[in-house]
C-alpha positions as CSV (number, residue, x, y, z in Angstrom):
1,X,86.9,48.9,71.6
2,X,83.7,51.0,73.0
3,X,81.4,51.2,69.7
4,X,80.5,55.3,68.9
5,X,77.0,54.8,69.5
6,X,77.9,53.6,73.4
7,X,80.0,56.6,73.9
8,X,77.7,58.4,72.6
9,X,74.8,57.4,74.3
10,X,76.8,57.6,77.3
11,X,77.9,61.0,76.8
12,X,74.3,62.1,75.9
13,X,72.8,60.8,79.0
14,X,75.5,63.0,80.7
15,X,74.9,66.6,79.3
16,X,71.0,65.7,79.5
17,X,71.1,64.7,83.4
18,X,73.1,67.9,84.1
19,X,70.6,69.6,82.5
20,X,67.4,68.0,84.6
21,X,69.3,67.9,87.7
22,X,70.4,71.9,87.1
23,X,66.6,72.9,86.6
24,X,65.6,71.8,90.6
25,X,69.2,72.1,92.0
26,X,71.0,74.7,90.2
27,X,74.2,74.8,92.2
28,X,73.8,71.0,92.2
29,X,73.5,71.0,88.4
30,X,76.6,73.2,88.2
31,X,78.6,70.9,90.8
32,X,78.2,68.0,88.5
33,X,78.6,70.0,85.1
34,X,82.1,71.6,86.7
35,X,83.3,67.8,87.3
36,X,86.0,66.4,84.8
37,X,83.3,63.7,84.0
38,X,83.6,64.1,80.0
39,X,87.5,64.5,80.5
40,X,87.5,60.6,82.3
41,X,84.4,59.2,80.1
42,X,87.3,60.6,77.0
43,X,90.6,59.1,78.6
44,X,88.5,55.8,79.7
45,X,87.4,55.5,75.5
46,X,90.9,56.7,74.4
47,X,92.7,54.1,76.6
48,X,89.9,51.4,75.5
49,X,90.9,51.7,72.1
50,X,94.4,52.6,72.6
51,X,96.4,51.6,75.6
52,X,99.3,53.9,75.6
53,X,100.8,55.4,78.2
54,X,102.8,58.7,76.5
55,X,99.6,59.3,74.4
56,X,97.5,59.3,77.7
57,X,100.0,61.7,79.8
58,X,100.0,64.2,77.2
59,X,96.2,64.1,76.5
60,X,95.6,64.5,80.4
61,X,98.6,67.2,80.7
62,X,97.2,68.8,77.4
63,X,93.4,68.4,79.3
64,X,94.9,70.6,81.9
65,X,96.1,73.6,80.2
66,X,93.1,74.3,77.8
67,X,91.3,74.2,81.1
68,X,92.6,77.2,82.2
69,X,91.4,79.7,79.7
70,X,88.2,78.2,79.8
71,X,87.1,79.4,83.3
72,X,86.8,83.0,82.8
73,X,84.1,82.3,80.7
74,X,82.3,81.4,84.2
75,X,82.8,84.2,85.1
76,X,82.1,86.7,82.5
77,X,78.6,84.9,81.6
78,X,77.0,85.5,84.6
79,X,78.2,89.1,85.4
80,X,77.0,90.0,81.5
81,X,73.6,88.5,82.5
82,X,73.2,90.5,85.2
83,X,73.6,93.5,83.2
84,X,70.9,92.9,81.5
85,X,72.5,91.4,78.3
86,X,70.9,88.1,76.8
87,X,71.6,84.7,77.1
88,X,72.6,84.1,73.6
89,X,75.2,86.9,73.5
90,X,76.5,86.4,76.6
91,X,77.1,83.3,76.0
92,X,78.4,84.0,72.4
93,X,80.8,86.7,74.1
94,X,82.3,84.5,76.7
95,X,82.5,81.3,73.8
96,X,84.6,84.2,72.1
97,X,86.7,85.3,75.2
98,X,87.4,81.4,75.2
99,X,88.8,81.1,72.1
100,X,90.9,83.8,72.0
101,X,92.6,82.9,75.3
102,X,93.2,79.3,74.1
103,X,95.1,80.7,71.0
104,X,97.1,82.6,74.0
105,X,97.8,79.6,76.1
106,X,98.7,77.7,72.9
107,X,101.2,80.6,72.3
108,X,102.9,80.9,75.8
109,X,103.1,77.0,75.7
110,X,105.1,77.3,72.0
111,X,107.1,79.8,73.7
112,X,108.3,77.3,76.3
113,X,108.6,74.3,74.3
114,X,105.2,72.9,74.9
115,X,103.6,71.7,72.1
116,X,99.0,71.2,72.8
């Protein structure tokens, strides 16, 4: 079992090296912030404390489709900065767009006998 304040630490050090490494080397920043590196740190802790293989497969699978409806935000950010709105609402907007297009994906996968 990986204690809280290990994962923690470890997920801090994470975010905050993004964050350095994205004020020199934006693109580089964005490379390593757009890799499923909190995804693996989150299976590796699961599987630590639990080793089970049906609970991994549908947290990975489960991983996958709230993936999807986070990427427009990506998208929608950077075109709202550019026209001139803020950060924070921008950001607020596209947090927004997220959510409701997770509650869409979780209702297409009820539809279809998928339960996230």
């Amino acid at each position: 079992m990986i204690p809280f304040l290990l994962k923690t630490a470890l997920s801090a050090v994470l975010v905050a090296s993004i964050a350095t490494v994205a004020r020199r080397l934006p693109a580089l920043g964005a490379l390593i912030a757009s890799l499923p590196l909190v995804s693996v740190l989150g299976m590796i802790f699961l599987w630590a404390e639990k080793p089970d293989r049906e609970l991994m497969a549908t947290h990975s699978e489960a991983t996958f489709w709230y993936v999807l409806p986070s990427l427009p935000m990506f998208l929608l950010i950077p075109a709202l900065l550019r026209r001139g709105w803020p950060f924070w609402g921008s950001l607020a907007v596209g947090c927004v767009l997220t959510v409701l297009l997770y509650l869409v994906v979780v209702w297409c996968a009820r539809r279809y006998g998928m339960v996230l």
